[in-house]
N, C-alpha and C positions, 0 to 999 in steps of 0.2 A: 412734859415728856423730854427725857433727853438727847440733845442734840449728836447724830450719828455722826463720827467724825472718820477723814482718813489717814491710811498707816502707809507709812514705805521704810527703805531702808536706805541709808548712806553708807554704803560699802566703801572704806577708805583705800580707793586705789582696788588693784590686784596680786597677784603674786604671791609676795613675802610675808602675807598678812600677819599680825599679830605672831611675829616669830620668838621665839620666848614662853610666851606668855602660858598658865596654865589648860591644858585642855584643848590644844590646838593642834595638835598631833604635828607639830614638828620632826620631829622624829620618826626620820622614815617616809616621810611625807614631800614629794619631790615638786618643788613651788613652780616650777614649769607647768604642770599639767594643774589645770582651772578646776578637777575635781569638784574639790568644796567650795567652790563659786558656781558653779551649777548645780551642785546637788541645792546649798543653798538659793537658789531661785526656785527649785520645786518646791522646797519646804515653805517658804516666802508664798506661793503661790497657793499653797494647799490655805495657808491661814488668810488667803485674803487678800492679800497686800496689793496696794494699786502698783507698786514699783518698788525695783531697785534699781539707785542712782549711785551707779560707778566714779569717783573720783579718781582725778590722775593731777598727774603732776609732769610733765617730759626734762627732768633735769635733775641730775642727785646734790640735793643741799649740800651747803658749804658756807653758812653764817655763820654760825657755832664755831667760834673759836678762829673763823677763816679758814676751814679746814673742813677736808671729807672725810676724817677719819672716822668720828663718832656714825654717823648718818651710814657709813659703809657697816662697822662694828655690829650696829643694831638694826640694822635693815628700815633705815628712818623714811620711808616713803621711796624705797629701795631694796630690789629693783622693781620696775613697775614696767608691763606688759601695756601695748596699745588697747586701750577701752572697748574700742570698736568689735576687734578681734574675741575680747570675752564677752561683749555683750550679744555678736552672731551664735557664739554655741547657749548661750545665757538662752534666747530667743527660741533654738533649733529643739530643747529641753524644755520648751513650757507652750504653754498656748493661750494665759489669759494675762499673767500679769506682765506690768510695763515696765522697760528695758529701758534706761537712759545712761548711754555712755558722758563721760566728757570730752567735750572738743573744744581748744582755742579758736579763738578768730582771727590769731596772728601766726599760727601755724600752718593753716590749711585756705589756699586759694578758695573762694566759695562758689564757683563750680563745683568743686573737688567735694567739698562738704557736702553740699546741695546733694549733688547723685549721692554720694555717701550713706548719708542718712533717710533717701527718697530711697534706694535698694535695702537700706535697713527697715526701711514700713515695711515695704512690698515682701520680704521674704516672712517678716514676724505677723503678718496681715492685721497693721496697724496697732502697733504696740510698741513703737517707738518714741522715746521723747531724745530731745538734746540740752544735757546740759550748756549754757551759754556762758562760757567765761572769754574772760578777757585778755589772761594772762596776768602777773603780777610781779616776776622776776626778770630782771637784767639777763640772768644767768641762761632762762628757759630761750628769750627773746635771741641770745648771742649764737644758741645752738640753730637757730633757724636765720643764722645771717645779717641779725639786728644787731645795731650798735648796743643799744636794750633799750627797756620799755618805755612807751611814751608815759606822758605823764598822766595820772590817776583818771582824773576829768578826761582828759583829752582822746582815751582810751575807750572809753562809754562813748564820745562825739564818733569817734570810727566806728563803733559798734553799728550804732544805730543805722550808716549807713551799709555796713556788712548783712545786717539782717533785711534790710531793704534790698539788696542784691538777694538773697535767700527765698525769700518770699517768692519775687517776682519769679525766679528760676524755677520753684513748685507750681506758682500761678500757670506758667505756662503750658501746662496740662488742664485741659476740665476733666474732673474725676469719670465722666461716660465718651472719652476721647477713645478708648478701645473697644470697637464696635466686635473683632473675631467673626466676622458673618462667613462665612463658607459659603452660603450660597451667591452673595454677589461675587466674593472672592475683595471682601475689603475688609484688614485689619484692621486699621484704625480711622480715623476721621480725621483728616489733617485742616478743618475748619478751626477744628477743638484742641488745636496745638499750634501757641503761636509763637510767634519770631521775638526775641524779647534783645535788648542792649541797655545797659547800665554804664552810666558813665560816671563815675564819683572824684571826689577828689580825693579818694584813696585806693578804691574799688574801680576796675574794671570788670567786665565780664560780660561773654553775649552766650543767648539764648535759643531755643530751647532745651531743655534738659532731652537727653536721649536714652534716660534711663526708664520714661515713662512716669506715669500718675503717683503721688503718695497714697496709699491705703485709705489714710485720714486726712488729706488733701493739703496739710500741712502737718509736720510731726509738734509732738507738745513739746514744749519751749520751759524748761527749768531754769531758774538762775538765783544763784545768793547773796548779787549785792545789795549789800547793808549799808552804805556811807548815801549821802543824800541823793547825789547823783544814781549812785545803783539803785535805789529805790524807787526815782522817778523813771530809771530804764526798765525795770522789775515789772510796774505799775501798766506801766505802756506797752509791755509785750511778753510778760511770762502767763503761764496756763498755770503754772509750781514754784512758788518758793520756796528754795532753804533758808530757814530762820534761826539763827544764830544770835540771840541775845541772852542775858542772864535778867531772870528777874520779871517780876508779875510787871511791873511800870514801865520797864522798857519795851515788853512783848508786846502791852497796848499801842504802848506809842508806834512801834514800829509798823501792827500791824494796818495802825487810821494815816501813816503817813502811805503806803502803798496803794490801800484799796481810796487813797486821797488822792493820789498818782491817774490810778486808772479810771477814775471820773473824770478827770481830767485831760486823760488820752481817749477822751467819744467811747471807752469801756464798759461793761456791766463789772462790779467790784466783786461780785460772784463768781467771774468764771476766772480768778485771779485765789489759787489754792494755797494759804500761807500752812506751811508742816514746821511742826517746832521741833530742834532736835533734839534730842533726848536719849539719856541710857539709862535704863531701868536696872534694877540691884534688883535679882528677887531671891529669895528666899519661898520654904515648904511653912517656916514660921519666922513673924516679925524680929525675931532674936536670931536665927540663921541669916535673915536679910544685914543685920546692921553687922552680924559680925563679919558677912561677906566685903560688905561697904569700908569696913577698919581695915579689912586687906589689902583690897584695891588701894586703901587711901595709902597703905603704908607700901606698897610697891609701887606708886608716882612718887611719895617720898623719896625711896632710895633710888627711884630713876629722876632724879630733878634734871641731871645734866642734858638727859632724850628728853624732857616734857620742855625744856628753854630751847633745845635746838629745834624741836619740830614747830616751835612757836615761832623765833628765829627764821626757819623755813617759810614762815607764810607772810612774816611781817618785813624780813630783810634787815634784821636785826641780829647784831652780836652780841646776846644776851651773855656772853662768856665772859665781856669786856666788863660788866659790872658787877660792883661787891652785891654779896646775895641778901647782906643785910643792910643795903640800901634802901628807905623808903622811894616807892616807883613815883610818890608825886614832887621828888627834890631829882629825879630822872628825864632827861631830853630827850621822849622817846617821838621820832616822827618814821613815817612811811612813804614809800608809793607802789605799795602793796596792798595787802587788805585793810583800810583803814578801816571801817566797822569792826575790824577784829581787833586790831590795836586801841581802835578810841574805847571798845567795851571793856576790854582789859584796865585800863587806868581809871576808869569810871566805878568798875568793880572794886579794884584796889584802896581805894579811901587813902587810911594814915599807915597799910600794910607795906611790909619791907620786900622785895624781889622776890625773898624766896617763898613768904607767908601768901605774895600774891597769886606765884605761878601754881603752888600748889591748890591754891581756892578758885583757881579759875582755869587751869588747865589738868590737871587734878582728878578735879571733881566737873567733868564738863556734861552739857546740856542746859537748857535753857532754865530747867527746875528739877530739884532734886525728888527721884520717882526711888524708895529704897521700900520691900514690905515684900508680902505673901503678892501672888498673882491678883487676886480678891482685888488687896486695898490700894495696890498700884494701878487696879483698874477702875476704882474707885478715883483716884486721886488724879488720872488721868482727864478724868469726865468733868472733876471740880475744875480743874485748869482750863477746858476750853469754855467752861460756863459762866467763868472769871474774865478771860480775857479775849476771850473769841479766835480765831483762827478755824482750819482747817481739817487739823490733824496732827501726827505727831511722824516724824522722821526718825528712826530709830537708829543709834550709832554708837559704836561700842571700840575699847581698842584690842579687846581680847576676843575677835570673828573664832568662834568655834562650830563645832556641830552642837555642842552643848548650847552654846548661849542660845543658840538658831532654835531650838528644840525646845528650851526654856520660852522662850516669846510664843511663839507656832503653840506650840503644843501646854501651855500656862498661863501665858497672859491673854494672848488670843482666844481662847473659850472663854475665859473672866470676862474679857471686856465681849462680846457677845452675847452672853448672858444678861448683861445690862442696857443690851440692845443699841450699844457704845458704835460699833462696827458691822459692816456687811459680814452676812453668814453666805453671801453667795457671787457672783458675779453676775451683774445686770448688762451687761453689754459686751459685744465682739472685743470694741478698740480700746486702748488707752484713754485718750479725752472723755469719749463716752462713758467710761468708770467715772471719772474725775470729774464729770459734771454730776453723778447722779443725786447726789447732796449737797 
């Protein structure tokens, strides 16, 4: 029988989505109002989907070239609306599926977060998760009063105690702390709400929250680091990964070093959801699919200089600074950004020259090429997890339409249902509870 797997979305950021691009009703279409980021959550929600996970960024790139022109030009992860903000009307528009904004840990005191995301359950009645990042830019770091970022490792070590301040701050509600009795005339139980203080050696913070209980007693916990350290943080304390690798060999590996992680951290490797990301090329026939595929490919073509700077963006890299027919492995490329992003880039690359490899790897992204009718993309979907195990599949496109939305929901979503691939229903109130049902 085959194994039911789950779907989300990685929404790149808000706003400016896919400006340009065909089918995105630019035109006329005023990026201030979230429209199609909420309509998009209904239609997400009508097919099922345990979530959609908002990416952000709090800073407008400036590797490329040392310069914001292009990033301004193209709207390169620019401008981008606080997460939080679309993810309450995201929430206020739906009632089953799960909302996870992004929030740094070097942006937001974790008080500040903690009620944050503890009055994001409470209004969505637990349907929140948080993505957990770290940060990864000088640039993002300086706008909030840092000299800039610590170093890659060292980043994950504050983590770890950032989320330990987090925790404890949720802990200090019991989820039946609000008793409402009318007849004694007692709200709550203040046995069942206790006095908490955190002392760290980066983290302060005292307790208790006064925003009251989370929904789901803790919100679910998403995170995407890929370098070895992220993985053992991933392993130790995410409920959702984003899984970013290329390639059937590396998706195993990635997936036995995590759930090798969370056996390790006193874990079940189960309740640890690896989502592979993915964008599906579909097509009504296998020959409409590839010649879809030929277009995309030849529109990152003539955008190579936007596919190096939004790479540039994440890696902290002046990709502008080298010839494009440079081989990338005669290239000195280092980070203290996303190194899983950069180390799978060069890995990918082989004897490829800059431009052959930005376009084979950033291009053509996702972890495996999904091109065909709904059918055999749903087919080919099923082989991958039966190949290499995971959880699901994160779905992520650079062209966010009502069309693509419509194409997945309404074509691939019935295919893979059919093949009893995916939920035909929702099993549970909360987010986690979706996420553990398989």
């Amino acid at each position: 029988m085959a194994k039911k797997f789950h779907l989300g979305w990685f929404l790149q950021g808000s706003s400016a989505q896919a400006w340009g691009e065909p089918f995105t009703g630019a035109i006329g279409r005023d990026w201030r109002q979230p429209d199609l980021f909420v309509d998009m959550a209904r239609h997400l929600e009508r097919g099922r989907f345990d979530y959609i996970l908002i990416e952000d960024s709090s800073y407008v790139g400036e590797s490329y070239g040392n310069s914001r022109e292009l990033y301004l030009q193209s709207a390169l992860s620019v401008p981008r609306q606080d997460p939080s903000i679309v993810a309450t009307l995201m929430a206020a528009a739906t009632s089953r599926i799960g909302i996870v904004p992004t929030l740094s840990t070097f942006a937001y005191p974790p008080y500040l977060l903690a009620r944050l995301v503890a009055t994001l359950d409470q209004v969505s009645a637990g349907r929140i998760g948080w993505n957990l990042v770290t940060g990864s830019s000088d640039f993002a770091a300086m706008n909030y009063g840092m000299p800039g970022m610590p170093d890659h490792d060292l980043r994950y070590e504050m983590a770890e105690e950032y989320i330990a301040a987090t925790n404890m701050l949720w802990d200090s509600w019991d989820k039946d702390a609000i008793l409402a009795d009318t007849a004694s005339g007692v709200f709550a139980d203040h046995t069942k709400v206790r006095h908490t203080d955190f002392n760290g050696k980066w983290f302060k913070t005292r307790g208790p929250l006064n925003s009251g209980p989370c929904v789901q007693g803790r919100p679910v916990i998403a995170q995407a680091g890929g370098s070895p350290r992220g993985k053992q943080f991933a392993g130790t304390h995410a409920d959702t990964v984003v899984a970013s690798v290329k390639g059937t060999a590396a998706m195993k590996a990635f997936r036995d070093d995590v759930r090798a992680a969370a056996v390790a951290s006193g874990r079940n490797p189960d309740h640890v959801k690896l989502l592979w990301l993915v964008t599906p090329v579909l097509g009504e026939t296998e020959e409409e699919a590839q010649l879809r595929q030929k277009q995309r490919l030849a529109r990152a073509e003539a955008g190579l200089p936007q596919l190096m700077a939004h790479f540039g963006k994440t890696t902290n890299i002046n990709f502008a600074a080298y010839d494009l027919d440079m081989p990338v492995a005669e290239m000195t490329l280092t980070t203290n950004g996303h190194q899983q992003s950069l180390d799978d880039f060069k890995r990918n690359a082989g004897k490829k020259t800059l431009r052959e490899a930005m376009l084979s790897y950033r291009g053509n992204s996702g972890s495996v090429p999904l091109v065909g009718t709904c059918d055999s993309v749903a087919a080919q979907m099923g082989e991958v997890i039966e190949e290499v195990g995971g959880d699901g599949f994160l779905i992520t496109t650079n062209d966010t339409s009502r069309r693509v939305v419509a194409e997945v929901v309404d074509g691939l979503v019935p295919a893979l249902q059919a093949r009893n691939l995916v939920r035909k229903e929702y099993a549970h109130a909360t987010f986690r509870e979706n996420l553990r049902e398989f």
